[in-house]
C-alpha positions as CSV (number, residue, x, y, z in Angstrom):
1,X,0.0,0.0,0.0
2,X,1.1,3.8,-0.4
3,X,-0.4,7.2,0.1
4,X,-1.1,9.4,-2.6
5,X,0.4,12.7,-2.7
6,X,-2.1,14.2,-1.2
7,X,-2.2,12.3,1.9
8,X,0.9,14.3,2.5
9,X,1.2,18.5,3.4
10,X,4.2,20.6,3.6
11,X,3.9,21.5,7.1
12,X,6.5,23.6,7.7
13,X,8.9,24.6,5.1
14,X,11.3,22.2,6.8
15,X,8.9,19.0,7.7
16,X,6.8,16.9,5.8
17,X,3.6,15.5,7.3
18,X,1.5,13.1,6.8
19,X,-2.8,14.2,7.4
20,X,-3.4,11.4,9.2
21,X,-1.0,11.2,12.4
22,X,-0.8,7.9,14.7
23,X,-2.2,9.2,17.9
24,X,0.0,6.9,20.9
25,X,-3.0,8.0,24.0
26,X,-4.1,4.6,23.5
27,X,-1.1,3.1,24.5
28,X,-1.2,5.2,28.0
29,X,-2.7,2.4,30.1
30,X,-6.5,4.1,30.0
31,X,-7.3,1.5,26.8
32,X,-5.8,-1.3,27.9
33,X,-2.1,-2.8,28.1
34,X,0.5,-3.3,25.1
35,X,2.6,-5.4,24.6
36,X,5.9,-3.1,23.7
37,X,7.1,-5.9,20.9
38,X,3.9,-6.1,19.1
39,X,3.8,-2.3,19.7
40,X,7.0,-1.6,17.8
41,X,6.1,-4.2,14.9
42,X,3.1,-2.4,14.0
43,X,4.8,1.0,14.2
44,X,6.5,-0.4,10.9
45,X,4.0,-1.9,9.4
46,X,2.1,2.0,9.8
47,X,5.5,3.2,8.5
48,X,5.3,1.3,4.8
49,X,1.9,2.1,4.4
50,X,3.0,5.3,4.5
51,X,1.4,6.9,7.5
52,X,5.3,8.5,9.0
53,X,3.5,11.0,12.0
54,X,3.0,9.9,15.2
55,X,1.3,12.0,18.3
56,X,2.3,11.5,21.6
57,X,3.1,13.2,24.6
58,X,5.4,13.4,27.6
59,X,2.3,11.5,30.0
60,X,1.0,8.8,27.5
61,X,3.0,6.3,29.4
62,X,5.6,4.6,27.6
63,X,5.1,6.5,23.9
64,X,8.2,8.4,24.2
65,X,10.1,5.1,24.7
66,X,8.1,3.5,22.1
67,X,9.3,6.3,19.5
68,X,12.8,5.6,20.6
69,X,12.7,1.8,20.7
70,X,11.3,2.3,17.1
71,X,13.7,4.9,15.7
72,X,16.7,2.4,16.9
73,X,15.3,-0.5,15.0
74,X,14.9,1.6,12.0
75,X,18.5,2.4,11.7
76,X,19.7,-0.2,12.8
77,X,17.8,-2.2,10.0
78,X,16.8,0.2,7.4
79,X,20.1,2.6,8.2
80,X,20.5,5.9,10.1
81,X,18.5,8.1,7.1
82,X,15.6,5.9,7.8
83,X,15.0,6.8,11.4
84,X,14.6,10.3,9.6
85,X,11.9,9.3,7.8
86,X,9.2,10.1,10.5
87,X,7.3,12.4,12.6
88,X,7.4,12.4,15.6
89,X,4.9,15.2,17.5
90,X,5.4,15.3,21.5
91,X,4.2,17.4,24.5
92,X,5.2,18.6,27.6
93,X,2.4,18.7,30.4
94,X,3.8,20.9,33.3
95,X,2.1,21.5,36.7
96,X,1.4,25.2,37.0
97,X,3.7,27.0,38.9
98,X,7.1,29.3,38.9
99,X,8.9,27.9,35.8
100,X,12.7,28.3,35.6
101,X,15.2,27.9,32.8
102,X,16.4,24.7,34.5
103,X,13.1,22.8,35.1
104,X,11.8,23.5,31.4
105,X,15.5,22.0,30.0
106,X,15.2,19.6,32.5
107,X,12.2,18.4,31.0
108,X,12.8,18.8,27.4
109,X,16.0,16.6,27.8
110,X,14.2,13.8,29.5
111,X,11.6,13.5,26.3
112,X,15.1,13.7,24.1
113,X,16.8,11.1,25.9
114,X,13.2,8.6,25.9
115,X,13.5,9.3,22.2
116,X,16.8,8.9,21.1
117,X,17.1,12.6,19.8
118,X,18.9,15.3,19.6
119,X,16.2,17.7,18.5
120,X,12.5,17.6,18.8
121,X,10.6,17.8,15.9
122,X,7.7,19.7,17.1
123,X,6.7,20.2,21.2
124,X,3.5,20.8,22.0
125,X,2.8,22.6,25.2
126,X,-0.1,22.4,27.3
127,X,-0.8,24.5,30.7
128,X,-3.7,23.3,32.6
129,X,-4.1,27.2,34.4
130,X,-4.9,30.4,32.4
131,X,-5.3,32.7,35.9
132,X,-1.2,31.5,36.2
133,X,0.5,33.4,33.4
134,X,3.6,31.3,34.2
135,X,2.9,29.5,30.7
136,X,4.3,32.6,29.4
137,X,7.6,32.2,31.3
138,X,7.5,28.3,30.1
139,X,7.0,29.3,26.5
140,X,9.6,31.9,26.9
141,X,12.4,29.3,27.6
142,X,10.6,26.2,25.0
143,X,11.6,29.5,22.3
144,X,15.1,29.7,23.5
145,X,15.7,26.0,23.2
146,X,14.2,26.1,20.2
147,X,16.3,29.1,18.8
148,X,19.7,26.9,20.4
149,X,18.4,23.9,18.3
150,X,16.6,21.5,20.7
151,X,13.2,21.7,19.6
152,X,12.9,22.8,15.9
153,X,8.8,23.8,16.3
154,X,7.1,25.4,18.9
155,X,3.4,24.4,19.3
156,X,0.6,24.2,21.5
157,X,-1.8,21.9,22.9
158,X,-6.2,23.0,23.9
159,X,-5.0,26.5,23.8
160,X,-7.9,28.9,23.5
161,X,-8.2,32.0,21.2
162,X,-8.0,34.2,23.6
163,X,-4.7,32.8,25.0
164,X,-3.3,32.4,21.6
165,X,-3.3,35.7,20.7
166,X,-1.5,36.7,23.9
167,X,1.2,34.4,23.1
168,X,1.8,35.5,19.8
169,X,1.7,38.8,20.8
170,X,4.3,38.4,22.8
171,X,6.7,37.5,20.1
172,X,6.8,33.9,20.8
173,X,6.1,31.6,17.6
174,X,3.5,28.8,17.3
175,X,3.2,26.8,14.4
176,X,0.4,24.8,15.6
177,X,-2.1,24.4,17.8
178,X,-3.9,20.9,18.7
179,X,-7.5,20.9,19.4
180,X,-11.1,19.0,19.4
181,X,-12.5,19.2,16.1
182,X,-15.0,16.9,14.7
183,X,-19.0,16.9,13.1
184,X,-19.9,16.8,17.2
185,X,-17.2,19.5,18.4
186,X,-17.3,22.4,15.7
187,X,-16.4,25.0,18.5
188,X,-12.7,25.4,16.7
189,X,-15.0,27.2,13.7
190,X,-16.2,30.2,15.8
191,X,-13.3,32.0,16.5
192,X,-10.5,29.3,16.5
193,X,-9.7,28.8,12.9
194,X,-10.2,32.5,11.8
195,X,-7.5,33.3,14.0
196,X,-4.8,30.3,12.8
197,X,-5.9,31.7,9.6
198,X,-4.8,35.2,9.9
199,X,-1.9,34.3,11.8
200,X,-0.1,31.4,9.9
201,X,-0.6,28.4,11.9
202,X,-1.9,25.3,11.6
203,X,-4.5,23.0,14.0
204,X,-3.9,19.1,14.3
205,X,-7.0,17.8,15.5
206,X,-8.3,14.9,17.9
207,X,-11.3,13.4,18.9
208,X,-12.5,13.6,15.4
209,X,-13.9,10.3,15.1
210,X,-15.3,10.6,18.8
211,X,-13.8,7.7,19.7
212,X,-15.3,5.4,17.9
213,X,-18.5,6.5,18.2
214,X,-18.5,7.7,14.3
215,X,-18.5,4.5,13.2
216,X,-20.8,1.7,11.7
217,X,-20.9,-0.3,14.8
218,X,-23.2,2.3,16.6
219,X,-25.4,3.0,13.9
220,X,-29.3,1.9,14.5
221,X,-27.9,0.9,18.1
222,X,-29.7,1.7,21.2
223,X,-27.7,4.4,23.4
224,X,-25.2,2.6,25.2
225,X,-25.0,2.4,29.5
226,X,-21.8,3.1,31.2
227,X,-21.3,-0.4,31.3
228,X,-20.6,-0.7,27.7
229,X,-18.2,3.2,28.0
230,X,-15.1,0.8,28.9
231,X,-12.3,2.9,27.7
232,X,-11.6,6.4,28.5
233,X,-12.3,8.1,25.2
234,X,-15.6,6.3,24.9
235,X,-17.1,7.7,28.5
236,X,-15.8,11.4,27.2
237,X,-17.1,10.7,23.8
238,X,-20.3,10.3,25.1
239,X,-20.7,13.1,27.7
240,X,-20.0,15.4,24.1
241,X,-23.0,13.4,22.2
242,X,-25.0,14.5,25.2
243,X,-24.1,17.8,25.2
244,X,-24.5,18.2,21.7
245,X,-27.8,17.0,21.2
246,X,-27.8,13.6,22.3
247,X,-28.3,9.9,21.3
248,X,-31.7,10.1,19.0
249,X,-30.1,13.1,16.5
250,X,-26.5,11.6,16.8
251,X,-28.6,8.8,15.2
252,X,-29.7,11.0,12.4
253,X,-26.2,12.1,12.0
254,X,-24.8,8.8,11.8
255,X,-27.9,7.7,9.5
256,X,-26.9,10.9,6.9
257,X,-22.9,9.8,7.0
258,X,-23.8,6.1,6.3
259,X,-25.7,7.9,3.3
260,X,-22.7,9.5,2.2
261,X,-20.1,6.9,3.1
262,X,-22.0,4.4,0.4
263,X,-22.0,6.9,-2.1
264,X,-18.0,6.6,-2.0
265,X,-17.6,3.4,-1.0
266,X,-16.2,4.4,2.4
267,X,-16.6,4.2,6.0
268,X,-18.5,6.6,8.8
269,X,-15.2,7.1,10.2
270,X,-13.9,8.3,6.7
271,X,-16.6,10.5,6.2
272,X,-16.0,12.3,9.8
273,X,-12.5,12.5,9.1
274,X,-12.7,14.1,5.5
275,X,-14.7,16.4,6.6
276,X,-12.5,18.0,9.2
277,X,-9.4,17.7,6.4
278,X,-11.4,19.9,4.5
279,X,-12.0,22.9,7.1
280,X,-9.6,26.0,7.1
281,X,-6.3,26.0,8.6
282,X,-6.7,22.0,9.9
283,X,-3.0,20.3,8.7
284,X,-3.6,16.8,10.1
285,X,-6.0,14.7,12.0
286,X,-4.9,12.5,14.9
287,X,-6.3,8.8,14.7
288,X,-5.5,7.3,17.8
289,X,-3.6,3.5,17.2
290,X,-4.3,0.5,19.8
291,X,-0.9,-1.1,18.6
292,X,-0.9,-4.8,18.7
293,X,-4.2,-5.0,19.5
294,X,-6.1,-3.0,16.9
295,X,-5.3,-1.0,13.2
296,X,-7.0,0.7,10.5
297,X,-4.6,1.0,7.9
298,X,-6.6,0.4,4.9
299,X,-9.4,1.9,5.9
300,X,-7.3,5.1,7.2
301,X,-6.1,5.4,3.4
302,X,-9.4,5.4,1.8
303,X,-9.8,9.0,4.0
304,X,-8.0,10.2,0.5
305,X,-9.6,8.0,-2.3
306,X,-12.6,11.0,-2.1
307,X,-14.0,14.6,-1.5
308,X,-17.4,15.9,-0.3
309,X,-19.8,17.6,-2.8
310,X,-22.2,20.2,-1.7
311,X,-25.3,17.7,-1.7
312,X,-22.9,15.6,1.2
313,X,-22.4,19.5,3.1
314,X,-26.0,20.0,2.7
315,X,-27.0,16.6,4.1
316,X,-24.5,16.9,6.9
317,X,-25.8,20.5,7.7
318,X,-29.5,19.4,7.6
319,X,-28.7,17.5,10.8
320,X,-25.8,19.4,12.5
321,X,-28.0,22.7,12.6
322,X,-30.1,21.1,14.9
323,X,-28.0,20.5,17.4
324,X,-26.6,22.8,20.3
325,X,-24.1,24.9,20.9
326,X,-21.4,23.5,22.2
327,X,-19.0,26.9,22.5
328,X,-22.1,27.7,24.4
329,X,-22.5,25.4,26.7
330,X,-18.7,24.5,27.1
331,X,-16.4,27.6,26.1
332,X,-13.5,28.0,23.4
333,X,-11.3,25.0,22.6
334,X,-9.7,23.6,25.4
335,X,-12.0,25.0,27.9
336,X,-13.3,21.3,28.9
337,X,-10.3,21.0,30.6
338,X,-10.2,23.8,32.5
339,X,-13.4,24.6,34.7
């Protein structure tokens, strides 16, 4: 299998990416335990079919090690280029407080040594406390690693608007931003994207297929109890269906998708995620991977065997403008996090 051309997008002017990144949440411990042989076997087999970005952070348990373990093997049996050959996006998580020179390094050395780097592709920072403005300090010293040639992009991670625009009115750089985004969670549409627009940078988006929950295997299925919500993705999943309008018009939605998936021979999922590619300023969208246990190669590629029309917008819209509000009712991007 390979990716057509278009599966790919200059992020940068210096880095490649592929749309679909391999998000590594799901190998945290909250879905369920992998096996770190099987985990690194797959990570090649994602790697030939041509899906190279990976998504992980600083907190998903052992995905920083995993990236390492993998970039190892792949020079050690492919040659050192080949452990170039990939993408891999990482975060760093902080607890709020005073943030020094030496605690920032600190921590941007331990996610080089877990994976076998000397520079960080892209770091995607994440403060979990607007009302302390210490994320400025942070970000202050993540740009002066950056400009000494340990990180080569600065990002962020459920940053709102609002906070955006301080940052980069501070001077500091962002090339990205990652946020919710999906047919449920439209709130990156209101003020969100305009912004990234205007200001060059990009969004990588999660939670785009809901966590499963735009699929086939709910469709025509009675609303599931909290029995049935055994991972952690599904049980947040779910508390955003309700929010946005609940199980009877998700139905609807999933009905009209199905409708649109046949019409290109795809899947729900596909449909969900094409239509996010399609929205200004989104670069990439972050499927998560159960390696070992679970993939969707093939069915991941078909995201780029088609486009939506108007009719599929109109169908899609039919439904969606019956729902709520969901900057409403929960606030900017990355807002959820943060009551």
């Amino acid at each position: 299998m390979s990716l057509s051309k278009e599966s790919y997008l200059q992020f940068t002017p210096d880095m490649q990416i592929c749309r679909i990144l391999n998000g590594m949440w799901q190998v945290s411990g909250a879905h369920g335990q992998i096996e770190p042989k099987a985990a690194i076997a797959e990570m090649f087999t994602y790697l030939d079919a041509g899906f190279t970005s990976w998504d992980l952070a600083d907190h998903y348990g052992p995905a920083e090690d995993f990236i390492g373990s993998f970039r190892r093997q792949l020079a050690a049996t492919r040659g050192e280029a080949a452990s170039g050959t990939i993408q891999a996006f990482t975060k760093w998580v902080p607890q709020p407080g005073r943030m020094t020179r030496r605690l920032v390094e600190d921590s941007i050395n331990l996610s080089l040594r877990r994976m076998g780097l000397g520079k960080l592709d892209l770091l995607q920072f994440h403060w979990w406390d607007y009302q302390d403005r210490s994320y400025l300090d942070a970000l202050s010293y993540l740009a002066q690693l950056r400009d000494e040639g340990k990180i080569r992009h600065l990002a962020l991670t459920n940053f709102d608007t609002l906070r955006l625009k301080i940052i980069t009115d501070s001077g500091i750089r962002i090339v990205s931003n990652q946020v919710q985004y999906s047919l449920i969670d439209r709130r990156p549409e209101v003020a969100m994207s305009q912004f990234c627009q205007k200001h060059n940078i990009s969004l990588l988006t999660y939670g785009t297929v809901c966590g499963g929950f735009l699929s086939e295997r709910y469709l025509g299925q009675a609303e599931p109890g909290q029995n049935r919500l055994n991972t952690v993705s599904l049980r947040k999943y779910k508390q955003m269906i309700d929010s946005w309008g609940g199980w009877g018009l998700f139905q609807e939605l999933l009905m009209a998708v199905k409708r649109i998936a046949d019409k290109y021979q795809v899947s729900i999922a596909n449909v969900a995620v094409r239509y996010i590619l399609d929205q200004p300023a989104v670069a990439g969208v972050i499927i998560g991977t159960r390696l070992g246990i679970a993939q969707h190669i093939a069915e991941n590629a078909r995201v780029f065997s088609f486009k939506l029309d108007e009719t599929d917008y109109s169908q899609l819209n039919s439904v969606l403008e019956r729902s709520h509000d969901l900057y409403k009712i929960i606030g900017d991007c990355g807002d959820e996090y943060r009551r």
